[in-house]
C-alpha positions as CSV (number, residue, x, y, z in Angstrom):
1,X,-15.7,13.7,13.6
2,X,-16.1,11.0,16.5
3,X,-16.4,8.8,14.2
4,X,-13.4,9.2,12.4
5,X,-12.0,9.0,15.0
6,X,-12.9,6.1,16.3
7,X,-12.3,4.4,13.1
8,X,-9.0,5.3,13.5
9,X,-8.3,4.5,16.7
10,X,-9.9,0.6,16.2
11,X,-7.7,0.3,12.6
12,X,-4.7,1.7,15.2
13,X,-5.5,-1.0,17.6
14,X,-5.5,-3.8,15.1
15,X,-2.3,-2.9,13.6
16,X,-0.8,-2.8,17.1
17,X,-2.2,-6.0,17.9
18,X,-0.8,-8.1,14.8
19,X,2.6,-6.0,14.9
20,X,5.6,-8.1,16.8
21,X,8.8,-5.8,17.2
22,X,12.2,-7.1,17.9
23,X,14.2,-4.5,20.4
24,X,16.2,-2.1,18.7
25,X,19.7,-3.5,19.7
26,X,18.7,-7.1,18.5
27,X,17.4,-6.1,15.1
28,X,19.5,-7.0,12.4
29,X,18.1,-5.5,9.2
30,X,20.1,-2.8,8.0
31,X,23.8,-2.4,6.9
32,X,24.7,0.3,9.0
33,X,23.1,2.8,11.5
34,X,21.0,4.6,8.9
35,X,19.6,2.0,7.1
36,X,18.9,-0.1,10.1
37,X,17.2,2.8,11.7
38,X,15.0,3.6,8.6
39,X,14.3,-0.4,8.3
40,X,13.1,-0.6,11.8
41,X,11.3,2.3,11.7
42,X,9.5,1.6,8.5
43,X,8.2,-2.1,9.8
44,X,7.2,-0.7,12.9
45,X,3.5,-2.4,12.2
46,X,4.7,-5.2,10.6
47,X,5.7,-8.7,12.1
48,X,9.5,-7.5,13.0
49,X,10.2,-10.8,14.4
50,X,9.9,-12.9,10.9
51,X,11.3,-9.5,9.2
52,X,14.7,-10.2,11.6
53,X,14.7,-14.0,10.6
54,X,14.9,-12.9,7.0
55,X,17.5,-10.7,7.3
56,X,19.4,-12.9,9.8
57,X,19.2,-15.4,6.9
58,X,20.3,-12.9,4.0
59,X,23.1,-11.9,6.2
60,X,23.8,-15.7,6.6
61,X,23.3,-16.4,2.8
62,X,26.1,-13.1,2.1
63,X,28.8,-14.3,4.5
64,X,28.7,-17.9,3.3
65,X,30.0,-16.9,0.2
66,X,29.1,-19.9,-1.6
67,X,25.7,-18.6,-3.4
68,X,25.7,-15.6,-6.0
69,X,24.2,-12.2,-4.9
70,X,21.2,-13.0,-7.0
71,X,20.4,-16.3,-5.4
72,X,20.9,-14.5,-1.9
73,X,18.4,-11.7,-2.8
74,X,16.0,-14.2,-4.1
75,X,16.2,-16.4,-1.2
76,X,15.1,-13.2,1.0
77,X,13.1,-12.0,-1.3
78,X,10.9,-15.4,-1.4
79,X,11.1,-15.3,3.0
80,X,9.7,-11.8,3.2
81,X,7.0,-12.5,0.7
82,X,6.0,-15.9,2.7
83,X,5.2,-13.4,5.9
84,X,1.5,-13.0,6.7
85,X,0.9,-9.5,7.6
86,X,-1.3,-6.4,6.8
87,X,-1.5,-4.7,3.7
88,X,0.6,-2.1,4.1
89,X,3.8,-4.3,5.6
90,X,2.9,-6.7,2.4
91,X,2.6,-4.4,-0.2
92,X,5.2,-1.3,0.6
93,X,7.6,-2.2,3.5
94,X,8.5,-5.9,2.3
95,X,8.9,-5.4,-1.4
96,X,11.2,-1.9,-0.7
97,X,13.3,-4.2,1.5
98,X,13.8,-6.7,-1.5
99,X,14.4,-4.0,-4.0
100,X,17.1,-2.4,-1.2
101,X,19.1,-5.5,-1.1
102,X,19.0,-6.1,-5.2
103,X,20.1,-2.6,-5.5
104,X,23.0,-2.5,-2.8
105,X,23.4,-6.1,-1.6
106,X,26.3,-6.2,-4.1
107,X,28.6,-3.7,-1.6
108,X,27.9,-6.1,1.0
109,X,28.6,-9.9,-0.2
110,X,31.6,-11.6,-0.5
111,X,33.7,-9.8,-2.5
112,X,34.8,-12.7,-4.4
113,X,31.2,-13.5,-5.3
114,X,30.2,-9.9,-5.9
């Protein structure tokens, strides 16, 4: 039992060490007050600050309104997947912010591109 637990608490330490958050009221992933929440919440362990850049970007790439939706998304798509993180970030939190934006970016781009 101590040595679960001290498994856990080193792999706890790790992920703490590699994760960089953003403050809450600078984070710009999200469309609204739920999803933001559940974004920020969800890439808690994860590199927030390149997370924020990407988004910053998409948000960007949406109000230019001079790209389609599809180029957007890819565009974001391509910046999360360049971000160096752990396994979990990379392979659940990342690609579920992708799909999010493929799925309901087209409420939030320029409605003449939409």
């Amino acid at each position: 039992m101590i040595l679960v637990r001290t498994v856990w608490n080193f792999l706890f330490l790790v992920i703490c060490a590699y994760s960089q958050l953003v403050p809450y009221e600078d984070f710009r992933c999200g469309s609204g007050a739920l999803s933001t929440s559940i974004s920020y919440t969800s890439s808690y362990f994860c590199d927030q600050i390149q997370l924020n850049q990407c988004c910053m970007y998409h948000d960007l790439c949406y109000a230019a309104c001079n790209l389609p939706q599809m180029e957007c998304d890819n565009q974001f798509c391509a910046c999360l997947a360049s971000i160096i993180s752990n396994p979990f970030c990379q392979s659940i939190v990342y690609p579920a912010h992708c799909n999010f934006v493929r799925l309901f970016g087209n409420l939030f781009i320029c409605p003449m591109m939409g």
